[in-house]
Every structure is written in C-alpha cells, then in structure tokens.
C-alpha positions in Angstrom: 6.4 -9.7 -6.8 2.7 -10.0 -5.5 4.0 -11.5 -2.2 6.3 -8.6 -2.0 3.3 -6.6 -2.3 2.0 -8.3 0.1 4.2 -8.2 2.6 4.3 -4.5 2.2 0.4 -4.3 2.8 1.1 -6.4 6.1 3.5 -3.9 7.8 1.5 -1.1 7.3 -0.7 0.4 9.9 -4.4 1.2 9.1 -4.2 4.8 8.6 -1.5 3.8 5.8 -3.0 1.0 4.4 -6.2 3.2 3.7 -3.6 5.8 1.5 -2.5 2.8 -0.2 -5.8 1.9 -1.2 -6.9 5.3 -2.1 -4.0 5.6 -4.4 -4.1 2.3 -6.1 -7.9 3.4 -6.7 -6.6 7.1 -7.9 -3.4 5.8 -9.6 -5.5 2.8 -11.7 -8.9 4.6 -12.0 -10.2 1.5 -10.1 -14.1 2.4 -8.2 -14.1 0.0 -4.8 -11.2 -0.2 -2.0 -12.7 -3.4 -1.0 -11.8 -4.8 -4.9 -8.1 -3.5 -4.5 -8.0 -5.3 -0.8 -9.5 -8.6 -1.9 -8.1 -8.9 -5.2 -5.4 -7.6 -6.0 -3.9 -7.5 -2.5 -5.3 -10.4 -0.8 -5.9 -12.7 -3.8 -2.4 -11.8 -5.3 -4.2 -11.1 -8.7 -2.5 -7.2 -9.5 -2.3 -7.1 -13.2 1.9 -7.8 -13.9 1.7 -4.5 -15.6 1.1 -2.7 -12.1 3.5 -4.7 -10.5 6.2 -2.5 -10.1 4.0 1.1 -10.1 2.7 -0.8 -7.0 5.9 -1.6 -5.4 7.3 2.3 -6.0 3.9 3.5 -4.1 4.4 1.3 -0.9 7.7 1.8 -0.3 7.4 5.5 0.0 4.3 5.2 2.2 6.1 3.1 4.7 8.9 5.2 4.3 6.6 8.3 5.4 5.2 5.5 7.6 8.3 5.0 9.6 9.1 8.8 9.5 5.9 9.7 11.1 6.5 7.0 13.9 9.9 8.4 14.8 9.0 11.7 14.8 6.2 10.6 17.1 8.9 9.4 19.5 11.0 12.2 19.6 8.2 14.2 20.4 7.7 12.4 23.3 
C-alpha cells in the first residue's frame, strides 16, 4: 500500500501536496511536514495502521485536484 501512497504523492501538484501534508500532520497529531515527506512518504515507513486513513485522504485531494484543473479549463 505504501507505494500506492506513493504514487498518489507523485501526481499531485505542490499546492496539493502541501494539504496533504498538513492533514497527515492534523489527522495523526504529527509536529514537522518535513517528517511526513521523508518518512513516511519518501521512506515508505507510514505506520500499517495509517495505511488506509492515508489512502482515503489522497484520493479525495486529487479528486478536488483534478476538479480544480478542469474548472480552470473551462474557465478559459
């Protein structure tokens, strides 16, 4: 699942990527973004308890991700 997780992380743009952290740090009481990034993200080292909690947050940020990118377009 952590390279699921992963993968996630990758398609994400930065503006994304920084809720993600901000919610992994809310959601787990954790204190440094830059633990979550290395860690847990990078390193592949999310406690399996988290997994799925995990998981459930990123899909709905790149779903609000992609929604924000096509509205972006219409606009245009």
């Amino acid at each position: 699942m952590t390279e699921n997780i992963k993968q996630m992380f990758s398609k994400m743009n930065d503006e994304t990527r920084e809720e993600a952290l901000q919610c992994l740090m809310s959601e787990f009481n954790l204190k440094s973004t830059n633990y979550v990034r290395k860690n847990w993200i990078i390193g592949g080292r999310i406690p399996e308890e988290n997994q799925e909690k995990i998981v459930f947050i990123f899909q709905n940020l790149l779903r609000t991700q992609v929604f924000k990118i096509k509205e972006i377009k219409v606009q245009l």
